[in-house]
N, C-alpha and C positions, 0 to 999 in steps of 0.2 A: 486618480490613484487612491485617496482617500475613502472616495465613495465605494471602490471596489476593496479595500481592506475593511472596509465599515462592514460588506454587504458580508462576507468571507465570513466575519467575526459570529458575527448574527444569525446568520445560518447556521456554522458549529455550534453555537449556545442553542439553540430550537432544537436540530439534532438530538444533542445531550441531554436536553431535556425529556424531550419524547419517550427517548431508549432507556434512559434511568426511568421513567416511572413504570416505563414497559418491564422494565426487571425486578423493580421492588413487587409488583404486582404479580408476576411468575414466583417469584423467590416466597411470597404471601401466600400463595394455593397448591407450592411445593411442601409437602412433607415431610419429606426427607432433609432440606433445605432448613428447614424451622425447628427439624429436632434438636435440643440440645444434648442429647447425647450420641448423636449420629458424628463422625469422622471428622475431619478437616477438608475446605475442598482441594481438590486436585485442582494443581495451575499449569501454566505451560511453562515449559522453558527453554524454547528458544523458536525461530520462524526464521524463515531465508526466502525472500523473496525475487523474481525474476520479473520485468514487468514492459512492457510497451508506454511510450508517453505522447502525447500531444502538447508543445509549448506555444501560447497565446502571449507574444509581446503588450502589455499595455502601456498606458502613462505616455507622458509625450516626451521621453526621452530620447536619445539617439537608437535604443533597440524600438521602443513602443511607436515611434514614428517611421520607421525605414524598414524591420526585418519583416518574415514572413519564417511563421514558424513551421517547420516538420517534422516527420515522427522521429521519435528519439526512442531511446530507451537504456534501463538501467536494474539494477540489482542492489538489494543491502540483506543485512542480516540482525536480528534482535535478541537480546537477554528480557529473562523478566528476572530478576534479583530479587524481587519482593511480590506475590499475588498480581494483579495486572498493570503495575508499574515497569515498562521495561527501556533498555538504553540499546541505543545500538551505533550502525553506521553506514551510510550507503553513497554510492559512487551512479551516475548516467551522465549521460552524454543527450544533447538535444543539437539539430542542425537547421540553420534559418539562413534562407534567401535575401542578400542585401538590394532590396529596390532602390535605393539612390545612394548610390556610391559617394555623388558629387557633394550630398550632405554628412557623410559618415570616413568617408576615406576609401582607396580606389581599391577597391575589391568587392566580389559580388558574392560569397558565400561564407559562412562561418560555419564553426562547430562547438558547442560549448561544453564541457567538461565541470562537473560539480563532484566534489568531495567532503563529505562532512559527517558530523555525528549530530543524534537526535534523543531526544526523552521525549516519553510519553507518559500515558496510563490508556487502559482499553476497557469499555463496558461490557461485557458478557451476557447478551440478550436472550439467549436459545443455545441451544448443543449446535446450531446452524450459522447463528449467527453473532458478529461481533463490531463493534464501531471503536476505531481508536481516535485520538487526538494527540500531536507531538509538535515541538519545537525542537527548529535544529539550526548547528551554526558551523560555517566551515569554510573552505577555500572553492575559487570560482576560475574559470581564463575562459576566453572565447579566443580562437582561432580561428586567424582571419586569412582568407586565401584569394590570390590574384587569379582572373585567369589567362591564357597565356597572350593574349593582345593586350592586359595592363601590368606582363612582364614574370607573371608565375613566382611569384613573391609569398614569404607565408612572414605573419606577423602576430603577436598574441599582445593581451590584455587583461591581469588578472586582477583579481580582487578577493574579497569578502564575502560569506554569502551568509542571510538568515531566508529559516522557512519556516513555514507555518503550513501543516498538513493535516487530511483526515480521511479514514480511509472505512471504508464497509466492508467485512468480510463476509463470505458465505462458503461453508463447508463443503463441500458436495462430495468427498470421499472422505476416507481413511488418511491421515494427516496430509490434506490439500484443500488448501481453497484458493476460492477466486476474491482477488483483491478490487475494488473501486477506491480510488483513490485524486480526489480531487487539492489541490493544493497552492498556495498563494506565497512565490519566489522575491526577494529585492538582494539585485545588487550592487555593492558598492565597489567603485574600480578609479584605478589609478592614472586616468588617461590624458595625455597631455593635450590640450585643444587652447585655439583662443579666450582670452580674459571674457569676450563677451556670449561666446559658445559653452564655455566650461561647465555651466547647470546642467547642458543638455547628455553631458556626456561622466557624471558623477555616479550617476545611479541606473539602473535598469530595472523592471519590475514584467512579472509574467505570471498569467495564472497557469496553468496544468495539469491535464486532466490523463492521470493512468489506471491503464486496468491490467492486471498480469495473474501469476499462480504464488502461491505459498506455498511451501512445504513447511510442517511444526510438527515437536513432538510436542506430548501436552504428557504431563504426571495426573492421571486422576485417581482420586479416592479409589478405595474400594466402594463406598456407597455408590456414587457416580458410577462407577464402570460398571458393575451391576445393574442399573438404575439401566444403561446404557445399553449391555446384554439386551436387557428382558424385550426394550421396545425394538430393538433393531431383530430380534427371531420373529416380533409379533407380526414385525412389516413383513419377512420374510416369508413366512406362512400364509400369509394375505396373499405376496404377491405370487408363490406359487401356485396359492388355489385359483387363480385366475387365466383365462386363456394367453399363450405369450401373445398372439396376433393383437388379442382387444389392450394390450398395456398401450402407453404412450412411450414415447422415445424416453422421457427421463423416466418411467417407472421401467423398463428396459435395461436403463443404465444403471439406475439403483438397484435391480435386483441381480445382474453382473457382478457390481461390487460386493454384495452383500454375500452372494454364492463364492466369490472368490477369497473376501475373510472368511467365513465360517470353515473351506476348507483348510484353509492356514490355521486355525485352531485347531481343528481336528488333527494337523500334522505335530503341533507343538504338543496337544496334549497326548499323542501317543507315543513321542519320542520322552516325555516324560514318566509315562506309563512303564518303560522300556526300562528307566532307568535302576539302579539296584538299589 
């Protein structure tokens, strides 16, 4: 378990590294960016996310020895209070196959349920791109379920939870993206077992790996949105002058989207044009 917290750790710090110099170095060949008399930047504030998970039992505790994890899934939602500092809170659910009952107690499926809240801060690498990092701490229960030859019994188990997550985003519309989100679980629970069992059934640890959609609004500058404008008409132009057959699927999809904002401008700015 350690070696996999150690690996967790070391990885996020490499990550963070990479992306931070990747942004000091855009932020250095931006101009707009380096003005000092240019605007303040636009930040987000706020993202709700929806996501699919996969949970990986490790450690050789009573889950990391017996369960078998599958797909789960969950949603939470965030503030940013301050530039890319934000807090939030989110709730999934994951559900694991119990292979030996005879070392864990007579049931053969669970369901696990997590609630808590998290802080982070997020790096802002590209208009596409974003990598966060957050700690979170909250309430845990696994339900545990008989099935009807060991008597159709339901039972639970709850605890404590800390996490430690990070996640890549990538933009691909108008307030949407796609979340990757890799993350390293421990929990602590209150479970009554023998004096000489009782390590085994104290803690449970699991890595997890999701991937889902975000929705955000983001506040940006006027420099920014401008900044914003000018390359999203220029792609526009490009992608028009090109045969649709010779695009690829995502230049396809991008110039979809991009036809489908500009007519929404066009609508806003004529019912403003309208006005008296």
């Amino acid at each position: 378990m350690l070696s996999i917290t150690r690996s967790f750790f070391i990885t996020c710090l490499l990550v963070l590294g990479v992306f931070n110099q990747s942004t000091a170095q855009e932020q250095d060949n931006d101009p707009v960016l380096n003005d000092s008399t240019s605007e303040d930047e636009g930040r987000r504030i706020f993202a709700f996310d929806w996501y699919l998970q996969q949970p990986i039992p490790t450690g050789d505790s009573f889950v990391g020895s017996n369960f078998t994890g599958r797909l789960g899934f969950g949603t939470g939602l965030q503030f940013y209070p301050y530039k890319n500092v934000y807090l939030g809170g989110a709730l999934n659910f994951d559900y694991f196959k119990n292979d030996n009952p005879l070392d864990t107690g007579t049931y053969d499926r669970s369901h696990r349920f997590n609630a808590y809240f998290f802080a982070g801060y997020e790096f802002v690498l590209h208009n596409k791109f974003r990598v966060g990092v957050d700690v979170g701490y909250g309430y845990t229960q696994f339900r545990n379920r008989q099935s009807p030859e060991q008597g159709n019994g339901v039972f639970r188990d709850s605890g404590s939870l800390l996490k430690f997550r990070s996640a890549l985003e990538y933009h691909f519309a108008d307030s949407f993206s796609m979340v990757l989100s890799p993350s390293f679980e421990q929990g602590f629970y209150d479970i009554k077992a023998s004096p000489n069992l009782i390590e085994n059934f104290e803690t449970a640890s699991f890595f997890t790996l999701s991937l889902g959609v975000r929705y955000h609004v983001d506040n940006l500058s006027n420099a920014q949105r401008s900044r914003q404008i000018i390359t999203e008409d220029q792609e526009l132009k490009d992608l028009l002058s090109r045969d649709h057959d010779d695009l690829s699927i995502s230049e396809k999809r991008r110039k979809y989207f991009l036809l489908k904002k500009q007519k929404r401008i066009n609508r806003r700015n004529a019912r403003r044009s309208n006005l008296p």
